[in-house]
TIVORO-479449 format. One record per atom (N, C-alpha, C): residue in one letter; x negated, y negated, z. Coordinates in steps of 0.1 Angstrom, whole numbers, plus 2048, in hexadecimal, padded with zeros to 3 digits. Layout:
BEGIN
AXYZ/...
// end
This chain:
BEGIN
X86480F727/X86C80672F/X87680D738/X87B806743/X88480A74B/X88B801753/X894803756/X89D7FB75D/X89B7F976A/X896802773/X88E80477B/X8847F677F/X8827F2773/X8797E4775/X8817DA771/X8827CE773/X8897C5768/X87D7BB767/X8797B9756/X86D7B2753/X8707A9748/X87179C74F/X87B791747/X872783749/X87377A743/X86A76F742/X876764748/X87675C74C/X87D75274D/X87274274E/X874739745/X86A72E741/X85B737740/X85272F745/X846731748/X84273B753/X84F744755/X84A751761/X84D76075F/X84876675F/X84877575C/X85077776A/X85878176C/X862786771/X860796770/X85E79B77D/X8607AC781/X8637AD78F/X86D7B378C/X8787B6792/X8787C3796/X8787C87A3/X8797D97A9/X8867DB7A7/X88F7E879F/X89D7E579F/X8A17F57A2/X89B7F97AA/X89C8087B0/X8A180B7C0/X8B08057BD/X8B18007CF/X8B78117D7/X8BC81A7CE/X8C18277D3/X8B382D7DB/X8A68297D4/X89982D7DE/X8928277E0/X89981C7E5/X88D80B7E7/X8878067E6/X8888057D8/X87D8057CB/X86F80C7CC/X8718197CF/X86381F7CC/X8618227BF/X8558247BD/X84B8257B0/X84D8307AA/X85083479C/X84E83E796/X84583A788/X83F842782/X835840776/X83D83676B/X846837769/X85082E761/X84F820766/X84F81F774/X85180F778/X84480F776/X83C80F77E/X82B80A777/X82B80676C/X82E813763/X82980E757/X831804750/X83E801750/X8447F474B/X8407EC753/X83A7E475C/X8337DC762/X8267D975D/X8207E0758/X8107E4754/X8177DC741/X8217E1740/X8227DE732/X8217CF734/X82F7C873B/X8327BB73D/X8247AF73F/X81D7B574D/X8137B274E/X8047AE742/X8067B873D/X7FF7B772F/X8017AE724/X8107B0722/X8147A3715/X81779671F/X818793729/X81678272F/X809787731/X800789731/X7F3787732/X7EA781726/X7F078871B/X7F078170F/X7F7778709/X800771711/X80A76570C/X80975B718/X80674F70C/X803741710/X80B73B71C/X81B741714/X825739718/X82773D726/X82274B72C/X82574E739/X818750742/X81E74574F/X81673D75C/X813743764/X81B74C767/X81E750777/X82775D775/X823761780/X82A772782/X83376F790/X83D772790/X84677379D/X848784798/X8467897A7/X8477997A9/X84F7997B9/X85D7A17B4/X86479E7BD/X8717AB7BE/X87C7AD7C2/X8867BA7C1/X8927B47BE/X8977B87B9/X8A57B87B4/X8B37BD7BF/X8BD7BF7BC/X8C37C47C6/X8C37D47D2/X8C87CF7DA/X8C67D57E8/X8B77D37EB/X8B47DE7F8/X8AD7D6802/X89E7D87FB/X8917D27FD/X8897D27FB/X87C7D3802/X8717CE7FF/X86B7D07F1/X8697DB7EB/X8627E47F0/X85A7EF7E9/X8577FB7F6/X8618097F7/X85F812800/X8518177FB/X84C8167F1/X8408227ED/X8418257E1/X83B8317DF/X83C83B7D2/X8448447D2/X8498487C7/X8508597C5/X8478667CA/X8478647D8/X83D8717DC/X84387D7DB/X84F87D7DA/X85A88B7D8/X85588D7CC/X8528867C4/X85088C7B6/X8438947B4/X83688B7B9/X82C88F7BE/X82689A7C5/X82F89D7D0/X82C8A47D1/X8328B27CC/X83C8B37C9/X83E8BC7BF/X8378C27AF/X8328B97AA/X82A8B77A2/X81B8BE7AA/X8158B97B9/X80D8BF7BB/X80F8CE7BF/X81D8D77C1/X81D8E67BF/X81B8ED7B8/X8158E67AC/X8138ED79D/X8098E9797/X8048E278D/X7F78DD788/X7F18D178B/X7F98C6797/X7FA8BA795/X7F68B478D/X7FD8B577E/X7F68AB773/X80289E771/X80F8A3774/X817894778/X81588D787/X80D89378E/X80688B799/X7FE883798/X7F588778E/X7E988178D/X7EC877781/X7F7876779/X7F886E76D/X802861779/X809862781/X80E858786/X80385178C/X7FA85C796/X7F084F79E/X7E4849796/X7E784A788/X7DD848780/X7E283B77C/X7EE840775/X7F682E772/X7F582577F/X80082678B/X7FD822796/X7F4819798/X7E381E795/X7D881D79E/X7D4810796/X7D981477F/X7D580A779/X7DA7FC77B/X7EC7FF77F/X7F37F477F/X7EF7ED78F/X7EB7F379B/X7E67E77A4/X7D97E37A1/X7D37E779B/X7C27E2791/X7C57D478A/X7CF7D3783/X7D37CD779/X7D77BF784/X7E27C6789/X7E77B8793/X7DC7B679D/X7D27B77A5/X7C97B27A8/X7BA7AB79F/X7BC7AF793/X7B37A478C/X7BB79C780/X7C879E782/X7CF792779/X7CC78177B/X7CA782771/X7C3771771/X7CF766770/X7D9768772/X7E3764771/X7EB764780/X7EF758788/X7F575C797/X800764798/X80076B7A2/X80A77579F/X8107757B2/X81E7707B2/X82576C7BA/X8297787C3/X8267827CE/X82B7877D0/X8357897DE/X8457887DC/X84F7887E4/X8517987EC/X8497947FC/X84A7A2802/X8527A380E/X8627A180D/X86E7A280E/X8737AC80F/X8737B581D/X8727C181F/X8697CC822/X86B7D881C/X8607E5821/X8567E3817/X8487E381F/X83F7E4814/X8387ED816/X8397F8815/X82F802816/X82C80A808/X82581380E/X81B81C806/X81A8137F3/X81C8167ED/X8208107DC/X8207FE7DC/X82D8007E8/X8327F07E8/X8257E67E9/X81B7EB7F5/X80F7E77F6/X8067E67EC/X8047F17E3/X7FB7F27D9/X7FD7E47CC/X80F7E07C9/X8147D67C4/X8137CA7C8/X8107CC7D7/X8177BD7DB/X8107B37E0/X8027BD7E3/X7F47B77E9/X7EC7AE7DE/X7E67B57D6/X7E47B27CA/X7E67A07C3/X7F079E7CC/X7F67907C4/X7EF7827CC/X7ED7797C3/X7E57707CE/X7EA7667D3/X7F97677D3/X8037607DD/X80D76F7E3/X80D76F7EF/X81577A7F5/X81E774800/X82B7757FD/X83376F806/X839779810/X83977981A/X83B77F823/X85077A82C/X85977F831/X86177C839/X864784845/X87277B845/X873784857/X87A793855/X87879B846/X87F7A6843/X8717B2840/X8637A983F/X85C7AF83C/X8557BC847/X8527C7840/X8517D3849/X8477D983B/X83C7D6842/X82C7DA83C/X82B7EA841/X8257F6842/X81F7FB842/X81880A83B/X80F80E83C/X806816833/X80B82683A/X81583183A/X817835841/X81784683E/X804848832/X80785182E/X80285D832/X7FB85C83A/X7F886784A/X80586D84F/X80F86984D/X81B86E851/X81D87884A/X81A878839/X81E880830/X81488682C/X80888982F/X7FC89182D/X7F8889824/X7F387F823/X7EE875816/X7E586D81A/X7E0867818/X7D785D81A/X7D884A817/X7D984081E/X7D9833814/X7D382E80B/X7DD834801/X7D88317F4/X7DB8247ED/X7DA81E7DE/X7DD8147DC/X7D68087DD/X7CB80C7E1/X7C38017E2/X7C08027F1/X7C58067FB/X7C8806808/X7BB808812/X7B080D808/X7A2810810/X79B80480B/X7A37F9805/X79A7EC801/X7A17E380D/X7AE7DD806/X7B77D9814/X7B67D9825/X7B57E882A/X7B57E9836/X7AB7E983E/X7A07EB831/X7917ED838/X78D7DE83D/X7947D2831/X78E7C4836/X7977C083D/X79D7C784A/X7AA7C1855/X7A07BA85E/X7A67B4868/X79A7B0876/X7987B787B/X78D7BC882/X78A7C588D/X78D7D388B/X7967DC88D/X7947EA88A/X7A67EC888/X7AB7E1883/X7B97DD882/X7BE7EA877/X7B47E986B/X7B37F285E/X7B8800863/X7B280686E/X7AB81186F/X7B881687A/X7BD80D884/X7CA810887/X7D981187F/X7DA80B875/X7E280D86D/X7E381785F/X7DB81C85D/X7D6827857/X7D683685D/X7D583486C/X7D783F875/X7E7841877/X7EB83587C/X7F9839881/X80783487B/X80682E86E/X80A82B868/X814822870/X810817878/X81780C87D/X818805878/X8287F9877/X82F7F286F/X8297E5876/X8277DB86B/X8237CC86C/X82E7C6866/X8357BB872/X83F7B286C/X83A7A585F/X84179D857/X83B793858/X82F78985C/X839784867/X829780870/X81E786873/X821791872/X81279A875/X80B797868/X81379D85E/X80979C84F/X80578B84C/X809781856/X805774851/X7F777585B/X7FA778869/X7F077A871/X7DF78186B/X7E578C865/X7D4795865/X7D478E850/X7D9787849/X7D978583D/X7DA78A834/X7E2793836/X7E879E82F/X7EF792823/X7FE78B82A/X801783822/X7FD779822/X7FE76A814/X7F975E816/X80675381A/X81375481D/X81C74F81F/X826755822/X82C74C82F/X83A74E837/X84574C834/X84F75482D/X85F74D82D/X86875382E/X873748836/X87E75083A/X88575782D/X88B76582E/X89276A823/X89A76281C/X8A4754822/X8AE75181D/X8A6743814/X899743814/X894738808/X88E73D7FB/X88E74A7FC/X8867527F1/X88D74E7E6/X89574D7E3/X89E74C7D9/X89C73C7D2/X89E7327DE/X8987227DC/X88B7217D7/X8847287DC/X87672B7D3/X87472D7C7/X87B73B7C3/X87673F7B5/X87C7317A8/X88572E7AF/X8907227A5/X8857197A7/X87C7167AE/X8727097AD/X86970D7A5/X85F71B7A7/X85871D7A1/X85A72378F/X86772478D/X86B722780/X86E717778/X86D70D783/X87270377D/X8686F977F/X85F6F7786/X8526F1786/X8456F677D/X83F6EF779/X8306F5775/X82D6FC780/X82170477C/X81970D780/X80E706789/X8086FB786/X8026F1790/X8056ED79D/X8126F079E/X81B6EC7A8/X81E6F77B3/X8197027AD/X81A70E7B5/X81570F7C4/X80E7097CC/X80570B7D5/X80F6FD7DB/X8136F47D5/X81C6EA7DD/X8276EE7E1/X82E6F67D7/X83D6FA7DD/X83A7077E5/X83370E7E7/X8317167F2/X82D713800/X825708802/X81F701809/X82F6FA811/X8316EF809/X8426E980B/X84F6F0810/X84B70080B/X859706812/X857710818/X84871681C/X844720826/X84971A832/X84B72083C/X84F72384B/X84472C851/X841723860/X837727869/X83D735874/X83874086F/X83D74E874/X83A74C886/X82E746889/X82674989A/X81C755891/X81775689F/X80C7608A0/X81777089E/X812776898/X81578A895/X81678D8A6/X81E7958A8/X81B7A18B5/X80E7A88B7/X8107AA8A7/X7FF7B68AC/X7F37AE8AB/X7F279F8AF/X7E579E8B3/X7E679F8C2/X7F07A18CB/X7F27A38D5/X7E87B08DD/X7E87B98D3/X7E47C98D0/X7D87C78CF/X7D07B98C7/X7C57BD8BF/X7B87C28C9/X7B67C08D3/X7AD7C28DC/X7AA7D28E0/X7BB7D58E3/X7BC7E58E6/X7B97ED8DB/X7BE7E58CF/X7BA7ED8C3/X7A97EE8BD/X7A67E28C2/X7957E38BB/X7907EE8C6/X7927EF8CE/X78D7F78D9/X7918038D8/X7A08068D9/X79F8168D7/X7A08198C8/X79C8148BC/X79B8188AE/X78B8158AB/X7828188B6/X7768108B2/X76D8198AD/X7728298B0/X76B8338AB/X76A83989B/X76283C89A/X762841889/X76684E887/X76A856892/X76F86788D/X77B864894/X78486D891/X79086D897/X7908708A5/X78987F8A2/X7898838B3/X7858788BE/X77A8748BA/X7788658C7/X78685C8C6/X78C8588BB/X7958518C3/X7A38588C9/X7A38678C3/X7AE86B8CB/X7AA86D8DB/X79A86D8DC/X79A8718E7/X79B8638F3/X79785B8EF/X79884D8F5/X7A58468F7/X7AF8488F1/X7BB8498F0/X7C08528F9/X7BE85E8FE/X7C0865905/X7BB861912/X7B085C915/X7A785C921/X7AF84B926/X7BA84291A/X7BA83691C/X7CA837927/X7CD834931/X7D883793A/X7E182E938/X7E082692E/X7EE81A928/X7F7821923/X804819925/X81182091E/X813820909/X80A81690C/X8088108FE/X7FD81D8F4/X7F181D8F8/X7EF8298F6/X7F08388F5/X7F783C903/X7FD8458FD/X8098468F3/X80D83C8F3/X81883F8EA/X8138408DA/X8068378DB/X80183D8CC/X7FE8428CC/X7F484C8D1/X7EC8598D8/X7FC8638D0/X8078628D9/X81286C8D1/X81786B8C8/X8138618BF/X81A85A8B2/X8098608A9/X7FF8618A9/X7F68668A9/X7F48708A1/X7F787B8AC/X7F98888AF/X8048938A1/X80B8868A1/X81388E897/X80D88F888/X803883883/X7FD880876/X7F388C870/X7F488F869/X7EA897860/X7DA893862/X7D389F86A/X7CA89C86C/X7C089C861/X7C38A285A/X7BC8A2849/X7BC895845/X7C888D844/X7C887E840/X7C3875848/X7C3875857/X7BA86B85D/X7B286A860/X7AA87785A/X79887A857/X796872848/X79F87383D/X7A0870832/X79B863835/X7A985B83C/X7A884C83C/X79E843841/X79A84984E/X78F846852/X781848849/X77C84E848/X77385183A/X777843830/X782848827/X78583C821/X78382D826/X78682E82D/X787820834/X77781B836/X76F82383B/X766822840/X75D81E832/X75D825828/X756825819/X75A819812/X766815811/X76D80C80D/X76B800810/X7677FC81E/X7657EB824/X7587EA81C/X7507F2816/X7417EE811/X7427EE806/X74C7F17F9/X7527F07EB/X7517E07E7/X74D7DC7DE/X7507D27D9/X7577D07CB/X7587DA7C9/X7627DB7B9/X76F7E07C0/X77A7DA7BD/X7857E17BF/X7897EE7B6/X7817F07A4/X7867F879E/X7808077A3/X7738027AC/X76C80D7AF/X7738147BB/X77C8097C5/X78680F7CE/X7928187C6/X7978157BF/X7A381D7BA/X79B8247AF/X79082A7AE/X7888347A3/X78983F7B1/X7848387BD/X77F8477C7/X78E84E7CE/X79B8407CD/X7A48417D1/X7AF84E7C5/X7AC84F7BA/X7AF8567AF/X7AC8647B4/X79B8627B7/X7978707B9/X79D87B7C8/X7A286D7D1/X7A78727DF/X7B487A7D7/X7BC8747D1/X7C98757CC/X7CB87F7C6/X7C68827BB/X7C488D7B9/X7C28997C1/X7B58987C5/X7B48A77D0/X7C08A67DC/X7C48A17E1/X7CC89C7EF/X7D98A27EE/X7DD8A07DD/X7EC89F7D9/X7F08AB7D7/X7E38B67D9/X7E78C87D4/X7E08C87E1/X7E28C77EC/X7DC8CC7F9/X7E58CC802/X7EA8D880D/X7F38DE811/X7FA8D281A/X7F38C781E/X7F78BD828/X8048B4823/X7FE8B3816/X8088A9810/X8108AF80C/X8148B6804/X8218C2801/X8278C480E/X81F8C4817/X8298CA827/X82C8BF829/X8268B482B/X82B8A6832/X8358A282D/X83A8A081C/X84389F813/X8508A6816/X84D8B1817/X85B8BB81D/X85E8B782B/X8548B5830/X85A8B4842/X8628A983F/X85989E83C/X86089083F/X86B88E833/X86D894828/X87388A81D/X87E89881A/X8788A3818/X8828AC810/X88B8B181C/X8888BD823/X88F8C182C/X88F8BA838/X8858B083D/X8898A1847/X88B8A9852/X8858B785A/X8838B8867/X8798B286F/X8738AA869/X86789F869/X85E8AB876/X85A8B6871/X8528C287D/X84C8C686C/X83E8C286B/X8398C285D/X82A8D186A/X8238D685E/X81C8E3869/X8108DC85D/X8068D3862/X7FC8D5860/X7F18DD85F/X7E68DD852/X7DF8E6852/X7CE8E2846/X7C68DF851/X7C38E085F/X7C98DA866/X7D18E7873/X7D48DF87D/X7D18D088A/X7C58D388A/X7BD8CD895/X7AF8C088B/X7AA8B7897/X7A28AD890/X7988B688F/X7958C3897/X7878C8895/X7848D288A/X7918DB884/X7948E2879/X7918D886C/X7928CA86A/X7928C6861/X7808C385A/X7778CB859/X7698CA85C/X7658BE84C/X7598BF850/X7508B1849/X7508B4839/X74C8C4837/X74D8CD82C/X7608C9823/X7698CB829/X7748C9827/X7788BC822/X76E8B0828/X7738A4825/X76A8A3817/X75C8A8816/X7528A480C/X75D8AB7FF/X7618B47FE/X7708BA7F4/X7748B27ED/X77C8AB7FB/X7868A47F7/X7868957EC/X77688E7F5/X7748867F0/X7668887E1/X7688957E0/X75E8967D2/X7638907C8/X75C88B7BC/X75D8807B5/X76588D7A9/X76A88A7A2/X771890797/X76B892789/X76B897783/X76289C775/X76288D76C/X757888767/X75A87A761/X76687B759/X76688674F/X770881747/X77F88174E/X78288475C/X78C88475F/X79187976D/X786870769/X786864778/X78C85A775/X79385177D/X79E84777A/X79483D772/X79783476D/X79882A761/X79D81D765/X799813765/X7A3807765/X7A7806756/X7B07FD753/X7B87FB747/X7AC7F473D/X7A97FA731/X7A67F4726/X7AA7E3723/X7A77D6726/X7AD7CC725/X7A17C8716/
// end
């Protein structure tokens, strides 16, 4: 247990709570796993309906994981690397086949982790604070978390742009592509959970229905055209080069936003992504997602991206392989080799 979580029943509703506001509530192996515990005993108790998954004080929801930890852990044996994205991988497994509805309030940043928690749930509420994105090309990483299931089933080649550039989707947007299943202003969230504690569980799909708010249409379907078009290629190099050859202000500006990402990882993602839209087991996405994780988390991109962006923050990270063409076919088959059976992720024993 940890405090880090708060896992509390109130009537007929299981209650977890992100309470890690000093690093906005990202994930460490501790929170998972008291979550994985909670999750477990209301799974087996009668008396509890419903899951409300939501944060506690300061701002929210969920920045990610403890990649500082991670990757530190990857300068040495990564075996506390690989024990976090193991739990991790079990506990969004779990919340994606909980048979039980599970409410999730995505009120704020949701990226990297936050996503792996938040998606999962088969009510997702969305507001005007929410700030979605997958942004682990930044850090030499890949979208993990489920993220090659998620982004692969976006519209059009929507997946495949936000995995590259790690672009932020407001609200509206995640109502737009279905990311989320429901709109609401910040200041009703609170009116909500008090209904849904205090109503049956039957009632659930009415009081959401009753006090969602109509966001409009997202911005980035505004995009979607430009994006199916210039993200329509399957190697990187084609779309950096179409992007390049594309004379809008809009594109280059991704084209430079681009440029800076780990080209190790947006060969990764793409691959992923590409493997992933044709998965029909989710466990078998986070089994191949384990194996990325592993190898990825002791490879010089992510340790460098980690320092650039997080430790010493001159955000000038030195890639290696430099270039999309240094990153060869041989390199990726590596990366994505399957791991020794007895050491391949698991979903949880239920």
């Amino acid at each position: 247990m940890t405090d880090e979580i708060l896992a509390f029943t109130e009537g007929k509703v299981g209650r977890l709570r992100l309470n890690r506001p000093k690093a906005l509530h990202a994930l460490n192996e501790a929170m998972c796993r008291t979550m994985i515990d909670a999750l477990l005993a209301w799974r087996a108790d009668p008396g509890v309906e419903l899951v409300l998954l939501d944060h506690a004080e300061g701002r929210g929801f969920c920045a990610g994981g403890d990649v500082r930890a991670v990757a530190e852990s990857g300068k040495g044996d990564g075996e506390a690397a690989r024990a976090f994205f193991y739990t991790e991988y079990q506990l969004n497994h779990l919340l994606f086949t909980y048979a039980k509805p599970v409410v999730s309030f995505l009120d704020g940043i949701v990226m990297g982790g936050g996503v792996g928690i938040g998606l999962p749930g088969r009510y997702r509420i969305a507001t005007e604070r929410t700030v979605f994105a997958m942004p682990e090309a930044t850090i030499g990483l890949f979208p993990d978390v489920g993220g090659g299931w998620y982004l692969s089933r976006l519209p059009g080649r929507l997946g495949q742009y936000l995995a590259l550039t790690a672009a932020r989707l407001d609200g509206a947007d995640m109502m737009s592509v279905g990311l989320a299943t429901h709109y609401a202003t910040s200041a009703k969230l609170d009116e909500m959970k008090v209904w849904m504690i205090e109503r049956p569980v039957r009632e659930l799909e009415t009081i959401l229905e009753g006090m969602a708010d109509v966001p409009g249409d997202g911005s980035i379907l505004d995009r979607r055209a430009e994006i199916d078009r210039l993200f329509a290629a399957d190697t990187l190099e084609d779309i950096l080069a179409g992007l390049e050859a594309d004379p809008g202000e809009w594109a280059q500006t991704v084209l430079e936003g681009l440029r800076t990402k780990s080209p190790q990882s947006c060969k990764v993602a793409l691959r992923q992504l590409r493997e992933g839209a044709l998965r029909t087991d989710f466990a078998e996405e986070m089994r191949v997602e384990y194996g990325l994780a592993a190898h990825v988390s002791m490879r010089h991109d992510f340790i460098e991206g980690v320092r650039a962006l997080l430790v010493d923050k001159d955000n000038a990270p030195v890639w290696d392989p430099a270039t999309p063409e240094s990153v060869t076919d041989s390199m990726l088959d590596r990366i994505f080799a399957a791991l020794p059976e007895d050491e391949q992720w698991q979903p949880l024993r239920l």
